[in-house]
C-alpha positions in Angstrom: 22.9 -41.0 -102.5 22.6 -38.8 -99.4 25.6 -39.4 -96.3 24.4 -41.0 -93.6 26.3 -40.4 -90.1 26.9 -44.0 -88.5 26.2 -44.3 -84.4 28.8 -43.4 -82.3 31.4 -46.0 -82.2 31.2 -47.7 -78.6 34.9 -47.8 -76.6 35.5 -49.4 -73.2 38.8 -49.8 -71.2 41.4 -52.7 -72.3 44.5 -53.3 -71.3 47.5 -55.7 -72.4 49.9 -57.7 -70.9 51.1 -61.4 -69.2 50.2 -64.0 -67.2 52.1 -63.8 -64.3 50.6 -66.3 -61.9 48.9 -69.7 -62.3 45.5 -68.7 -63.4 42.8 -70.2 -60.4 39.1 -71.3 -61.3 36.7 -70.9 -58.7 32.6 -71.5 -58.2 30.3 -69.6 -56.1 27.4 -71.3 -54.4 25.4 -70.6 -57.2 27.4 -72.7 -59.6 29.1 -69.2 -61.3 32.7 -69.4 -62.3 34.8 -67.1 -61.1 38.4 -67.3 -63.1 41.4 -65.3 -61.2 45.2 -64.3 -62.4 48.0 -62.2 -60.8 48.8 -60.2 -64.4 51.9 -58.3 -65.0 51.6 -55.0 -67.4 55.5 -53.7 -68.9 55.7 -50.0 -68.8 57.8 -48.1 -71.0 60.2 -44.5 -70.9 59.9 -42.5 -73.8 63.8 -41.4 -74.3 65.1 -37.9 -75.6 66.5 -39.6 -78.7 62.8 -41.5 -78.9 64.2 -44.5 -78.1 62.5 -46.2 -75.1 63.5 -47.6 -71.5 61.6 -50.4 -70.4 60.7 -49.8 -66.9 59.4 -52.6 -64.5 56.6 -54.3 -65.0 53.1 -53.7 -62.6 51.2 -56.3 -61.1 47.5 -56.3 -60.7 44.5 -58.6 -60.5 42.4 -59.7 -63.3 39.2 -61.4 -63.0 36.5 -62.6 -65.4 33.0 -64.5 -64.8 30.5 -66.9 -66.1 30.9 -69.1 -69.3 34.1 -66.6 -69.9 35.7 -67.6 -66.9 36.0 -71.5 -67.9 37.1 -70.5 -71.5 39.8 -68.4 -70.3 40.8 -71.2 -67.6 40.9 -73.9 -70.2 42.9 -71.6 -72.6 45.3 -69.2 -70.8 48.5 -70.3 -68.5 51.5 -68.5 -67.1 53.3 -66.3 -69.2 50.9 -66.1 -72.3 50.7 -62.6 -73.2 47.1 -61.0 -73.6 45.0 -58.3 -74.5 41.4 -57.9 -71.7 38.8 -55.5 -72.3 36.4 -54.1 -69.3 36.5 -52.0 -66.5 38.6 -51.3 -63.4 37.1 -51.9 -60.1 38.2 -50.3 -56.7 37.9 -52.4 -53.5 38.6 -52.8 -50.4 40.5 -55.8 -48.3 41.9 -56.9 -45.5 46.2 -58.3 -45.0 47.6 -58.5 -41.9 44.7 -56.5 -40.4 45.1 -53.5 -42.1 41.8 -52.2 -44.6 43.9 -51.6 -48.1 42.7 -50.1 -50.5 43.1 -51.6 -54.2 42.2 -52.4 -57.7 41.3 -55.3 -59.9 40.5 -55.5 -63.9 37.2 -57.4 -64.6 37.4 -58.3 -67.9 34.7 -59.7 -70.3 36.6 -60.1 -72.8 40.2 -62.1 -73.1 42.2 -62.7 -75.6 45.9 -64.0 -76.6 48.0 -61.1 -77.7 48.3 -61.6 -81.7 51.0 -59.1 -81.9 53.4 -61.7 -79.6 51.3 -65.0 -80.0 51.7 -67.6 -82.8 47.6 -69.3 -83.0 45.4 -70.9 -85.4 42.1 -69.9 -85.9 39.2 -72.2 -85.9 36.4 -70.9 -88.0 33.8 -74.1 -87.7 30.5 -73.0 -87.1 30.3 -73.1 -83.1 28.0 -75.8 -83.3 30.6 -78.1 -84.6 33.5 -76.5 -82.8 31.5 -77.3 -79.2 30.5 -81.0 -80.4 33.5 -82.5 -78.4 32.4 -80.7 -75.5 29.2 -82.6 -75.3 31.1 -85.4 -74.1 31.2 -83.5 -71.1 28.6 -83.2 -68.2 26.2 -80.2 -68.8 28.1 -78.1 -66.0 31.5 -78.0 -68.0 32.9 -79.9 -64.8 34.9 -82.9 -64.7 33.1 -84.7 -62.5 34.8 -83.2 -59.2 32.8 -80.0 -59.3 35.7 -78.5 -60.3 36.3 -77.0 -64.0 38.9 -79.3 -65.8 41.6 -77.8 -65.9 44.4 -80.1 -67.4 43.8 -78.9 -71.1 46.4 -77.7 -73.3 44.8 -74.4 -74.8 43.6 -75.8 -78.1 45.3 -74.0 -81.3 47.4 -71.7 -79.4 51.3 -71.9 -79.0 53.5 -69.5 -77.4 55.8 -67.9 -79.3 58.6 -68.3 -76.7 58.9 -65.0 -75.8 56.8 -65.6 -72.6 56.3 -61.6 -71.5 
């Protein structure tokens, strides 16, 4: 049996870190979730000894859209500690009338941290996983045009550690 060479293995940016702000759902006119949270990311100091220093923390914005967007709203509060994977995007805004220029991290991907997070995982087909969710109005809305917002995040606990 001859060796096949497999496709080049795809890579994209991720980073890791924590929920430092109450996570915000918002809607465009179009109906599109937009999900928003301030996210802090620790930085460490490699020592001479190789021990490490643990420097402070960065803050930046992370952002995710569509279908995505509710998930990660229904699931992710202050201080859970994550891994995102997608891009960074540059932009411009406005404070105090001054143009800044800045960053944000669009994530398509989010996902609890299982190196710090104690979960369970659900492995039901989707089908039977999404039945309760039927209950709901077709927009995934609670009836106020607004996401719902007041669940627990189903199946994950924090592990105390917060970030």
């Amino acid at each position: 049996m001859e060796y096949q060479r497999s496709q080049p293995i795809k890579t994209s940016q991720s980073i890791n870190g924590f929920i430092a702000s109450d996570p915000k759902i918002t809607f465009n006119d179009r109906g599109q979730a937009r999900f928003y949270a301030r996210i802090g990311i620790n930085h460490f100091q490699r020592n001479g000894d190789g021990s490490f220093t643990e420097l402070d923390p960065s803050f930046h914005d992370l952002i995710q859209f569509g279908r995505g967007a509710e998930l990660s709203m229904e699931r992710f509060r202050r201080g859970d500690n994550f891994l995102a994977q997608g891009y960074v995007r540059d932009y411009t805004h406005v404070v105090d009338g001054e143009e800044i220029n800045d960053q944000q991290f669009v994530t398509n991907r989010l996902a609890h941290d299982p190196n710090t997070t104690t979960y369970q995982v659900d492995r039901r087909p989707r089908s039977e996983r999404e039945a309760p969710a039927a209950a709901r109005d077709s927009t995934g809305r609670n009836g106020t045009g607004r996401a719902a917002t007041e669940h627990a995040p189903v199946g994950v606990e924090s592990n105390g550690l917060g970030h």
